[in-house]
VONU-986565 format. One record per residue (C-alpha): residue number from 1; x, y, z. Coordinates in nm, 4 decimals, padded with zeros to 6 digits. Layout:
BEGIN
TORPA	NUM	X	Y	Z
...
//
This chain:
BEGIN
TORPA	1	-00.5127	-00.9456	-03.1575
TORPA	2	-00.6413	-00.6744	-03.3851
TORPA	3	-01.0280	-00.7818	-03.3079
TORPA	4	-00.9419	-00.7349	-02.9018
TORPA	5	-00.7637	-00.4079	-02.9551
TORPA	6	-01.0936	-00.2557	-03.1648
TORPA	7	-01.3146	-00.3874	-02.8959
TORPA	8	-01.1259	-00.2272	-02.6348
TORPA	9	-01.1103	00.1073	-02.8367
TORPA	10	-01.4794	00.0858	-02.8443
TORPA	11	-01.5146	00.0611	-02.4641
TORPA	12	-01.2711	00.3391	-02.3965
TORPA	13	-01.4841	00.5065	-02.6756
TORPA	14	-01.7647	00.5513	-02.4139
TORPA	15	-01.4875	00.7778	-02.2075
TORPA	16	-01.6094	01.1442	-02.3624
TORPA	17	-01.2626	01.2217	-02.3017
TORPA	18	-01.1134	00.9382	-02.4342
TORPA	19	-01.3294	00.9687	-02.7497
TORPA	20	-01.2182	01.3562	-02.7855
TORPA	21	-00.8499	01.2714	-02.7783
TORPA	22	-00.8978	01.0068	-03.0394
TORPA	23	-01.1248	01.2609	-03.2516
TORPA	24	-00.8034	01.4543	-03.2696
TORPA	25	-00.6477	01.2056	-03.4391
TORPA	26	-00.9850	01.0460	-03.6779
TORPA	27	-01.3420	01.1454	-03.7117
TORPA	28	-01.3982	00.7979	-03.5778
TORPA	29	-01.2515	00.4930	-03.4023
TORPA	30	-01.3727	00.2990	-03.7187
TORPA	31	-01.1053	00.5285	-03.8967
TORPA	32	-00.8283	00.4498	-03.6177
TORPA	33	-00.9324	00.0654	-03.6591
TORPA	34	-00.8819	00.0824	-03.9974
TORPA	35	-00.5752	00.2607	-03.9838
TORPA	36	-00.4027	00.0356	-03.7821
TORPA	37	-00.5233	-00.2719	-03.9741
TORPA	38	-00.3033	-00.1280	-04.2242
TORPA	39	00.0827	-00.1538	-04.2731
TORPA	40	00.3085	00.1016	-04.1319
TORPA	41	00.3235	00.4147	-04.3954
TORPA	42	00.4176	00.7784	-04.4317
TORPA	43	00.0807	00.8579	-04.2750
TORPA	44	00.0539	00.6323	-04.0248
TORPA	45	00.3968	00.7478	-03.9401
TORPA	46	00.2505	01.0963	-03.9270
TORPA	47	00.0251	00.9943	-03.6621
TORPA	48	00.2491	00.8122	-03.4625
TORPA	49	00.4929	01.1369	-03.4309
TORPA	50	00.2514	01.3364	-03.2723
TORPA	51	00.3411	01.1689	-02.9256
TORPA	52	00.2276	01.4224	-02.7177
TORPA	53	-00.1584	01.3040	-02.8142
TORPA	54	-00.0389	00.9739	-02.8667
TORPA	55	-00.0104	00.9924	-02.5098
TORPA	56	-00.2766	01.1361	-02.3587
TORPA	57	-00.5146	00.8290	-02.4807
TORPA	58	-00.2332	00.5705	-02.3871
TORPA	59	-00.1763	00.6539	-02.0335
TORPA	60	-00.6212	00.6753	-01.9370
TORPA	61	-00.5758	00.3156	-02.0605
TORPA	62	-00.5928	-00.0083	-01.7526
TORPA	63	-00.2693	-00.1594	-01.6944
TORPA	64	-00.3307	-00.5059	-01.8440
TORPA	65	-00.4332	-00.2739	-02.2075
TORPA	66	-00.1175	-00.1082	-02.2111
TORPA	67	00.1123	-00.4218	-02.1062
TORPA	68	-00.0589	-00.5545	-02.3851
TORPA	69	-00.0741	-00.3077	-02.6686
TORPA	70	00.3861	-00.2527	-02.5606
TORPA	71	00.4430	-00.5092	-02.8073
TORPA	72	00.2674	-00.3727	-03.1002
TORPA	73	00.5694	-00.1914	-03.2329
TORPA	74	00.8679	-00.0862	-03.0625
TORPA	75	00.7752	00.3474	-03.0874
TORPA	76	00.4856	00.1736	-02.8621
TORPA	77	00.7164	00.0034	-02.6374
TORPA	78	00.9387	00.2763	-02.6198
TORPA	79	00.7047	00.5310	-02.5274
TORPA	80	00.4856	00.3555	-02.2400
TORPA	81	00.8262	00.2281	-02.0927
TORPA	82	00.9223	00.5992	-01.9900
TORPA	83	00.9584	00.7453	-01.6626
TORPA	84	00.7446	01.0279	-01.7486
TORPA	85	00.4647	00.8012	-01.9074
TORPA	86	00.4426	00.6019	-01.6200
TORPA	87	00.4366	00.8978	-01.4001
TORPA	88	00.1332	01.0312	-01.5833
TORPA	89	-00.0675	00.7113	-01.5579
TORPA	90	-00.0437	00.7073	-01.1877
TORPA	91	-00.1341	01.0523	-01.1219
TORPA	92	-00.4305	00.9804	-01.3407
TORPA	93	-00.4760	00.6171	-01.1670
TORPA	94	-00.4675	00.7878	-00.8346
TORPA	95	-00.8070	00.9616	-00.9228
TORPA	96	-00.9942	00.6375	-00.9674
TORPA	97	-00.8904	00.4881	-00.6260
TORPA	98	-01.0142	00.1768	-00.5000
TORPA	99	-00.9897	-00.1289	-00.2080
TORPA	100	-00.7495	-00.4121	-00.1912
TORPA	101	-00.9008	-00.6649	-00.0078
TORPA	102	-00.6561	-00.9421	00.1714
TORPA	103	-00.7751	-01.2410	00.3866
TORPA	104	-00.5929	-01.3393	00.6856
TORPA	105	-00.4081	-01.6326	00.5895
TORPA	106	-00.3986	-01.7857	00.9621
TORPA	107	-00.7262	-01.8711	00.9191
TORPA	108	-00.7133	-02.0171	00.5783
TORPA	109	-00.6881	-02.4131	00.5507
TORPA	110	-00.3576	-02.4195	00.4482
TORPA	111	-00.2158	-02.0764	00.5542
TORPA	112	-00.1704	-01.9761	00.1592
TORPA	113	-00.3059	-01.6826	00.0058
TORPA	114	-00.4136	-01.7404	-00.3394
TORPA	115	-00.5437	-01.4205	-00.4775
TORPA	116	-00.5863	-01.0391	-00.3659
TORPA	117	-00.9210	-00.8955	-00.4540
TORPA	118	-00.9657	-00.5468	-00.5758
TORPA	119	-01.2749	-00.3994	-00.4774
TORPA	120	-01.4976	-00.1561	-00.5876
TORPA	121	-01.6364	00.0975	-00.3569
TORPA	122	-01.9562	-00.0882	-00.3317
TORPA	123	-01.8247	-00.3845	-00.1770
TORPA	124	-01.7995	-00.5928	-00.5518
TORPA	125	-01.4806	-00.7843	-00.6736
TORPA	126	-01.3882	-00.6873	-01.0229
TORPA	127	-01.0386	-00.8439	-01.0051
TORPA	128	-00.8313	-01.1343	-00.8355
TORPA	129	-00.4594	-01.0726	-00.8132
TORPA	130	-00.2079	-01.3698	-00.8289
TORPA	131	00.1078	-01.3199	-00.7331
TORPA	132	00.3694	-01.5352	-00.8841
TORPA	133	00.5303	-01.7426	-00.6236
TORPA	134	00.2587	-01.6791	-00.3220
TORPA	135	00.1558	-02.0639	-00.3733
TORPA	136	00.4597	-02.1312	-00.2066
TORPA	137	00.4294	-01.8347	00.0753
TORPA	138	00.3463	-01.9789	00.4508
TORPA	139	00.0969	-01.7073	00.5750
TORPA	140	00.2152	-01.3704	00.4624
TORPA	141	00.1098	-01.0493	00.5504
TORPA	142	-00.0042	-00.7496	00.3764
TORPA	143	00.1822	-00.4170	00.5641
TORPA	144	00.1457	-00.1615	00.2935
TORPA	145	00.0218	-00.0160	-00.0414
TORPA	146	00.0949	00.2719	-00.2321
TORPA	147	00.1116	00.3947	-00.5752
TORPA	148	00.0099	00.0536	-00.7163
TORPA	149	00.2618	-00.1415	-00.4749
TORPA	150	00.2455	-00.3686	-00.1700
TORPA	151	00.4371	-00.4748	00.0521
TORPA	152	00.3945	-00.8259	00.2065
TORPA	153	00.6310	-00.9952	00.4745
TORPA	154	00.6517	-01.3478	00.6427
TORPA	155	00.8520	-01.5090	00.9064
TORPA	156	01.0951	-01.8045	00.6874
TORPA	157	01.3200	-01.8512	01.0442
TORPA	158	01.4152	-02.1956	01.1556
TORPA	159	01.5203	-02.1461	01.4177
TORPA	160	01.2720	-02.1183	01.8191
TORPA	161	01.2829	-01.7962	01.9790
TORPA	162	01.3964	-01.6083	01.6387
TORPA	163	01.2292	-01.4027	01.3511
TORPA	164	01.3512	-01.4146	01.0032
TORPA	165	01.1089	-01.2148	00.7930
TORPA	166	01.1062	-01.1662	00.4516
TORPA	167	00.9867	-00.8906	00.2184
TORPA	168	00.8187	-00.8681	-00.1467
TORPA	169	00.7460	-00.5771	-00.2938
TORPA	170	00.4723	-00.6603	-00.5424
TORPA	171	00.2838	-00.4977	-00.8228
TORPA	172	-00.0243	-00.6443	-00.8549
TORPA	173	-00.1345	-00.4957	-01.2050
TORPA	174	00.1825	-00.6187	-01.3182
TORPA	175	00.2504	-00.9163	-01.1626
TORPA	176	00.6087	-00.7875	-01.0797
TORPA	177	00.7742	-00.9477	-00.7685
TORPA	178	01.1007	-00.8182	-00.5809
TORPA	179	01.2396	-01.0539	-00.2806
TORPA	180	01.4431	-00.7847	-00.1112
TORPA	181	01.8096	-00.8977	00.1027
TORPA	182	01.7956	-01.0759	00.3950
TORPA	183	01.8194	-00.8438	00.7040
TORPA	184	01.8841	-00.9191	01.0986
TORPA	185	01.6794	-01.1578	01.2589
TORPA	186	01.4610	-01.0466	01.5688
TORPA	187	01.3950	-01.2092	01.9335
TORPA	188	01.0438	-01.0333	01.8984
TORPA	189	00.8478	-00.9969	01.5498
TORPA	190	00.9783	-00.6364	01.3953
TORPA	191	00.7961	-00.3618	01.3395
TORPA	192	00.8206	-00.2874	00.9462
TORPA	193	00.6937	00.0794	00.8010
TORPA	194	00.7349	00.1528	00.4267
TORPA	195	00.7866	00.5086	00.2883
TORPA	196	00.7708	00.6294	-00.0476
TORPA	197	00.8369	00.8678	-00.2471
TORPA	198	00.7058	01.0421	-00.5629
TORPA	199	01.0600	01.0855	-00.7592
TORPA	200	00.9835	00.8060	-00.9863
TORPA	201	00.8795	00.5950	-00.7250
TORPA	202	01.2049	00.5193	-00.4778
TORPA	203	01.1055	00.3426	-00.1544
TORPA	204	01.2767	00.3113	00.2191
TORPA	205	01.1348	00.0293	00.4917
TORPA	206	01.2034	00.0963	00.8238
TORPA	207	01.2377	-00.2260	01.0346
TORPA	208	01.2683	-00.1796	01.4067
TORPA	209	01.4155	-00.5134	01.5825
TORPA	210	01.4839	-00.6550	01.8765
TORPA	211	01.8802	-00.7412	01.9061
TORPA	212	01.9246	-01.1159	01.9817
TORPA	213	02.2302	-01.0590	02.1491
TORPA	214	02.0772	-00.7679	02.4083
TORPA	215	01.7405	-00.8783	02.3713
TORPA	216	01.6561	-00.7551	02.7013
TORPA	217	01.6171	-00.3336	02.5702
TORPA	218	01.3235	-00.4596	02.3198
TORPA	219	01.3366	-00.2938	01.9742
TORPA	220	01.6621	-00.1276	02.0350
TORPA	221	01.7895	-00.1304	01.6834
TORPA	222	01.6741	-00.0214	01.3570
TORPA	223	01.7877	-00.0510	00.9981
TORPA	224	01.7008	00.0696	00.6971
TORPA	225	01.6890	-00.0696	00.3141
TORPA	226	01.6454	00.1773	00.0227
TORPA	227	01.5622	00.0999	-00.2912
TORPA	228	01.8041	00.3328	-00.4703
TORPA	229	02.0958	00.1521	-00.3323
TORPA	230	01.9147	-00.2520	-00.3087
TORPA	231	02.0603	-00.2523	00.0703
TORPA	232	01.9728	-00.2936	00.4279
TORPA	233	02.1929	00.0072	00.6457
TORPA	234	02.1897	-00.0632	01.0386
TORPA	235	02.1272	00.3002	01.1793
TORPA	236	02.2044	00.1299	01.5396
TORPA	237	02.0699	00.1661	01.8744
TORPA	238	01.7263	00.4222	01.8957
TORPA	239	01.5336	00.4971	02.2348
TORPA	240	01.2159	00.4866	02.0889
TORPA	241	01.0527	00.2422	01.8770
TORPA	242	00.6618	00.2383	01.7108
TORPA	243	00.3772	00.0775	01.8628
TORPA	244	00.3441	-00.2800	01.9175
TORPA	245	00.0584	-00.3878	01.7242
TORPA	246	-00.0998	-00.6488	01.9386
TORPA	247	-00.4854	-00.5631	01.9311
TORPA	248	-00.4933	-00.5090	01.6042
TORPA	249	-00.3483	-00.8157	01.3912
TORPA	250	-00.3838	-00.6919	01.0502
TORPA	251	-00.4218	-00.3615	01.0898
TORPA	252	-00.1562	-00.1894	00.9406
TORPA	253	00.0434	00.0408	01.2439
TORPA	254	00.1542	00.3009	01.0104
TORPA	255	00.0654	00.5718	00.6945
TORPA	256	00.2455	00.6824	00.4320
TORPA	257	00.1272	01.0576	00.3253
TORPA	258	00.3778	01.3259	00.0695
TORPA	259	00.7151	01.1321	00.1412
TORPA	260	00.5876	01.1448	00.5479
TORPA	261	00.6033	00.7878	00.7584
TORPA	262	00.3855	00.7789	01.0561
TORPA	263	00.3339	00.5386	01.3444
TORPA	264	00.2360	00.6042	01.7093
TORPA	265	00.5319	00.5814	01.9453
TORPA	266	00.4773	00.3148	02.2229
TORPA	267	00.3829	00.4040	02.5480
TORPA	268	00.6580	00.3958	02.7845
TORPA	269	00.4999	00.1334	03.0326
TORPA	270	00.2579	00.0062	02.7468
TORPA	271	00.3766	-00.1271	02.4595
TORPA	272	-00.0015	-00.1366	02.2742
TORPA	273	-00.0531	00.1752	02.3804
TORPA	274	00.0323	00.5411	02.1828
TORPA	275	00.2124	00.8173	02.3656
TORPA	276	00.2412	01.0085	02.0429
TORPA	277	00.3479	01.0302	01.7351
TORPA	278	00.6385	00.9402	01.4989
TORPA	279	00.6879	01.1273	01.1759
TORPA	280	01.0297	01.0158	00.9132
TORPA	281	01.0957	01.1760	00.6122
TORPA	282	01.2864	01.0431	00.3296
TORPA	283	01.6216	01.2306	00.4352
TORPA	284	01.5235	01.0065	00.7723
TORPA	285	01.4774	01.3408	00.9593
TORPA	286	01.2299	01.2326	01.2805
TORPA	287	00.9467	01.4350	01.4224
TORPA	288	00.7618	01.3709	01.7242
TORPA	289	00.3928	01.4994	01.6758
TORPA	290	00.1750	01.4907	02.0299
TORPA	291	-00.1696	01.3085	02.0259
TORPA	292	-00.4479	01.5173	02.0370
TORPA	293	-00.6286	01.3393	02.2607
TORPA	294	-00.5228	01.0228	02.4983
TORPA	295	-00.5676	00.7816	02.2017
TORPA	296	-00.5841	00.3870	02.3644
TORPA	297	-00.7882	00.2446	02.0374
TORPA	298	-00.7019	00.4814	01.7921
TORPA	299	-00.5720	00.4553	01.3328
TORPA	300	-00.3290	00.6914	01.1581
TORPA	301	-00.4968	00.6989	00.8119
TORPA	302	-00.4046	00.9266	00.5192
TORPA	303	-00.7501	01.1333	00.4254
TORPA	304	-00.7283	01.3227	00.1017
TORPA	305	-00.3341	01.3782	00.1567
TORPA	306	-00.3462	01.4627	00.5140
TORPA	307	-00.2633	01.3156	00.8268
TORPA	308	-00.5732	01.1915	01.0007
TORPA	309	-00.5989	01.0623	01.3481
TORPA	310	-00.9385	00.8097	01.4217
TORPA	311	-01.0054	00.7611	01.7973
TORPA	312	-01.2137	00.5612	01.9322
TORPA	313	-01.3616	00.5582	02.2941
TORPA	314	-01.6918	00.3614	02.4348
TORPA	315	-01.8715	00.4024	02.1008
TORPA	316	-01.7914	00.7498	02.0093
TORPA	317	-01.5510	00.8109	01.7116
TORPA	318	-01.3420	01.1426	01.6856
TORPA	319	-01.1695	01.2318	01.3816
TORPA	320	-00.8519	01.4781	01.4638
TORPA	321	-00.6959	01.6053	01.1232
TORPA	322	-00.3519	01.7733	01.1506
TORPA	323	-00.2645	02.1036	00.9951
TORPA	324	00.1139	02.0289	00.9698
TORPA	325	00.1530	02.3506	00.9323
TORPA	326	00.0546	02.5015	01.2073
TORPA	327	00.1648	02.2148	01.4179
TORPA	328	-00.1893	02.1258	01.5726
TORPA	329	-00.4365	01.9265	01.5210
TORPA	330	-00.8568	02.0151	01.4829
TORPA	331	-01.1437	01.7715	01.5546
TORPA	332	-01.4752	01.6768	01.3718
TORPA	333	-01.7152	01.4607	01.5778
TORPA	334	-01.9009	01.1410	01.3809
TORPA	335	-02.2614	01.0661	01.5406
TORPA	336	-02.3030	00.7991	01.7267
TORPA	337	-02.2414	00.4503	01.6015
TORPA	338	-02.4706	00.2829	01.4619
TORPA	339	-02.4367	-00.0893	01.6261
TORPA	340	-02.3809	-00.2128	01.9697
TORPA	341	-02.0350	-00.0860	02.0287
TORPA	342	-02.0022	-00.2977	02.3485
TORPA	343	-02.0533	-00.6327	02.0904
TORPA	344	-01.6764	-00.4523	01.9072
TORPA	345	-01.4234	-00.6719	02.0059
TORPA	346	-01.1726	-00.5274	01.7720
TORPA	347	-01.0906	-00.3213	01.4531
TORPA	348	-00.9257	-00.4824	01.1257
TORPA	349	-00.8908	-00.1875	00.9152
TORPA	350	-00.9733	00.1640	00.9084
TORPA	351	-00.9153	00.3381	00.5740
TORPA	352	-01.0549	00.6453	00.3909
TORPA	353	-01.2181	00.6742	00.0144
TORPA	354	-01.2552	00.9827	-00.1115
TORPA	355	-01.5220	01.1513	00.1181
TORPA	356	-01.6152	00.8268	00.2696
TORPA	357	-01.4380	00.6461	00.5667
TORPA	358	-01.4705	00.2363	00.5921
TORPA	359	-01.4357	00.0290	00.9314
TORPA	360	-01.4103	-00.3331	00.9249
TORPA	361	-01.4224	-00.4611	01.2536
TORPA	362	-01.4865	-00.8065	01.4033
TORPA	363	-01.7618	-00.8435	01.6832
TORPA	364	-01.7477	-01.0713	02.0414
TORPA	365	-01.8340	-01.3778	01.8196
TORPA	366	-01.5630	-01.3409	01.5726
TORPA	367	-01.8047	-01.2276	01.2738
TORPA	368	-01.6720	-00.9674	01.0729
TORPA	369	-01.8980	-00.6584	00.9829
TORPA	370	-01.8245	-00.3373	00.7415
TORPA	371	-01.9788	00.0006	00.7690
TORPA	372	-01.9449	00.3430	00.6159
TORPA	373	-01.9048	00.6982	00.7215
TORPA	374	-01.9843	01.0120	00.5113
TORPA	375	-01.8039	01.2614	00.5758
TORPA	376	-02.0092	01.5077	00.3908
TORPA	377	-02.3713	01.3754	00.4719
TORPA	378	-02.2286	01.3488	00.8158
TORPA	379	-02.4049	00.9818	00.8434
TORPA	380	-02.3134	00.6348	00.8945
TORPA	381	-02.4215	00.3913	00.5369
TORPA	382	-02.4091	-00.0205	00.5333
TORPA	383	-02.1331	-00.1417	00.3546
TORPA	384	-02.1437	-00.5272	00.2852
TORPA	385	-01.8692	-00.7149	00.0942
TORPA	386	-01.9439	-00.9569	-00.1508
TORPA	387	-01.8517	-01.2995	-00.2523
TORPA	388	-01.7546	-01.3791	00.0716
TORPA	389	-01.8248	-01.5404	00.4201
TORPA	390	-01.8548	-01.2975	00.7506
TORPA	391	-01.5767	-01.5681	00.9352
TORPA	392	-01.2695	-01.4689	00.7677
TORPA	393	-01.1135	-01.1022	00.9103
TORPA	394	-00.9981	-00.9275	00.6206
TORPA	395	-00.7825	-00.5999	00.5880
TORPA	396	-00.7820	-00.3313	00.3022
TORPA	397	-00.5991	-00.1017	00.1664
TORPA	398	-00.6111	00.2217	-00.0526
TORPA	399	-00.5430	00.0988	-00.3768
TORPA	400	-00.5081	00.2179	-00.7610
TORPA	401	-00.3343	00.0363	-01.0600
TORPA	402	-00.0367	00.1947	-01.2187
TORPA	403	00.2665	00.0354	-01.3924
TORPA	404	00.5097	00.1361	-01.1093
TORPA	405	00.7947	-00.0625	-01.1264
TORPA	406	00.8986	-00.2785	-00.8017
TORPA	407	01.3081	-00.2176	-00.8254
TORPA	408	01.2858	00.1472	-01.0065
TORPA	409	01.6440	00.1546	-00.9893
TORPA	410	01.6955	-00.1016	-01.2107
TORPA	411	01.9922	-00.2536	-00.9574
TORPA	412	01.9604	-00.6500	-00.9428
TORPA	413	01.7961	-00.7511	-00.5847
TORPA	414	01.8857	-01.0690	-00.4592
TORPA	415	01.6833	-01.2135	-00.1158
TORPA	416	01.5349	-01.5109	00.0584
TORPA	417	01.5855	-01.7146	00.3652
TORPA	418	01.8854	-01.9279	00.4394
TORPA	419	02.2489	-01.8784	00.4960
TORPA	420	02.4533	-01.6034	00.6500
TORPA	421	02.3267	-01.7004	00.9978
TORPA	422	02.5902	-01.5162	01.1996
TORPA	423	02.5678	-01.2560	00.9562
TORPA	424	02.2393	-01.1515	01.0180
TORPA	425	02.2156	-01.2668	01.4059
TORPA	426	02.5521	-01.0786	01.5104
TORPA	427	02.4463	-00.7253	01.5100
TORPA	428	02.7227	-00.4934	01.5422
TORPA	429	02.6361	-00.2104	01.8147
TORPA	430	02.6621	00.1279	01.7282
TORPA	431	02.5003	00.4341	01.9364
TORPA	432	02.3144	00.6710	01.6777
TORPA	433	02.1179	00.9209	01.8917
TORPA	434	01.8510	00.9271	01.6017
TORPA	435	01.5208	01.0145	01.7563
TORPA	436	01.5408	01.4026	01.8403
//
């Protein structure tokens, strides 16, 4: 144990500000190793009470370090277990942002995704994620991820004609798993958006459905579960719902940017195709931004905490940021793209890094393809995933480790499939004028 913790302390060593914070403390990490070789004492103690520096080296440490040095000693424990520690780490995680990488499991032999890759901004794997109990998943999908969580869903109904999805909220770093309640089933597949917030981490999902029992008005009903309370409230009957995502199979259809939710709102004819805007706070107060631009291929995607809008049209890319203050929006063309844009036959993720923006995208033969844009060289750089084959689509995510707990309330969540049939296909109407 002690051998594993030195040779960690001399890799974070190379950190110059890692190494200051311990120089604080020793004129060396030989003189920390040494030290903590040692039984407990008055000046061990002594060192140990200083928590405020005690801190500042634990929380630049990875995740699987500090799950592992927590059962050292209790004071340990104790002190990485806080809300305020864990706080910390993620605004410091946040900084060293990378990709999570998922593969679309319809295309896997056996529909089950074994691992989520985390990916360097050069393409590389440095990490493969299992999740306990996605052996036993039939072809889930990833929706979101934020602050060091995802959120994956996948249909468990038995029944033709019928949806029954289920939720996980996962930590990947962790290896922390919450099945969240059962909720209504759908005649069409739901449209899910998750919003979070930054007071220690509390979570809403949005799920838009399709009321079996007046199927006919599409996604008339939406609900909502939060995860201060560990339940699913019906808000009833809305006139609006977000857009369908049919082009786009992985692609997620929404962003999560300072406790905002966006999705485009469905065209009222087309149901793939954006009319505008939907914005939802955590107090569910609803704005409806207007596009910029008539947007028919077009990604929300959060760009350095601000709501960006990508459009696409023949070959030409348009980015439109929005000044949410001023209510408008102001454009930045991208030179023209590199490839054949006529051989695009559709777009699997869009997603920004740092200054950079990455498109994966799948051409007319089904081969998938990555490139780059920098935003502040104003040119387009190849991008190329490792590891891999071109003939599996994959979509990625924004993604940083952090020790974010899954159920931050603490409240015991119970889920899955099965039982309360009537329950959840019986939804009770109630007219909530809710989009203003």
């Amino acid at each position: 144990m002690w051998t594993m913790i030195f040779a960690s302390l001399r890799k974070w060593e190379e950190n110059s500000m890692i190494r200051h914070l311990i120089k604080f403390w020793f004129s060396s990490t030989d003189e920390l190793y040494s030290k903590l070789k040692r039984p407990f004492n008055g000046t061990w103690d002594s060192v140990e009470s200083d928590v405020g520096a005690f801190e500042n080296i634990l929380i630049r440490l990875p995740v699987k370090n500090i799950l592992i040095f927590k059962s050292i000693s209790k004071l340990w424990y104790d002190v990485m277990s806080t809300k305020y520690f864990i706080i910390l780490h993620r605004l410091l995680s946040k900084d060293n942002t990378k990709f999570l990488a998922f593969y679309d499991p319809g295309l896997l032999e056996d529909g089950i995704v074994r691992g989520i890759h985390l990916m360097e901004s050069n393409g590389t794997y440095t990490e493969s994620y299992t999740i306990p109990g996605f052996e036993n998943i039939h072809h889930p999908l990833l929706i979101s991820s934020f602050n060091g969580l995802i959120c994956c869903i996948n249909d468990v109904s038995k029944y033709r004609m019928l949806y029954d999805i289920e939720l996980r909220i996962c930590n990947p770093a962790t290896r922390e798993v919450v099945l969240l309640p059962n909720s209504y089933m759908s005649v069409y597949m739901p449209v899910f958006g998750v919003l979070y917030s930054n007071k220690f981490h509390i979570y809403k999902i949005f799920k838009f459905f399709s009321d079996p029992i007046h199927f006919g008005m599409g996604f008339s009903q939406c609900e909502v579960y939060s995860s201060e309370t560990g339940e699913w409230e019906l808000l009833g009957s809305v006139p609006s719902h977000p857009l369908m995502n049919l082009r786009r199979t992985l692609a997620s259809n929404h962003v999560c940017i300072n406790e905002k939710l966006y999705w485009f709102l469905s065209d009222e004819h087309e149901f793939d195709i954006p009319s505008s805007i939907l914005m939802v706070d955590m107090d569910c107060n609803v704005k409806e931004i207007p596009l910029p631009t008539e947007a028919e291929i077009s990604f929300l995607i959060d760009f350095h905490d601000r709501l960006c809008l990508v459009d696409w049209t023949c070959g030409t890319i348009i980015l439109w940021l929005y000044d949410e203050a001023r209510g408008s929006w102001y454009s930045k063309k991208v030179p023209p793209f590199p490839g054949n844009w006529l051989e695009v036959a559709q777009f699997d993720s869009v997603v920004a890094h740092k200054h950079k923006i990455l498109f994966v995208y799948r051409d007319v033969a089904g081969l998938r393809h990555e490139i780059l844009y920098n935003l502040v060289c104003a040119t387009w750089e190849e991008f190329r995933i490792t590891e891999d084959d071109k003939k599996t689509p994959i979509v990625v995510f924004p993604f940083f480790e952090t020790l974010v707990p899954c159920n931050p309330a603490g409240r015991k969540v119970t889920g899955g499939s099965g039982g309360g049939f009537l329950k959840k296909l019986c939804v009770n109407s109630v007219s909530v004028v809710w989009f203003v």
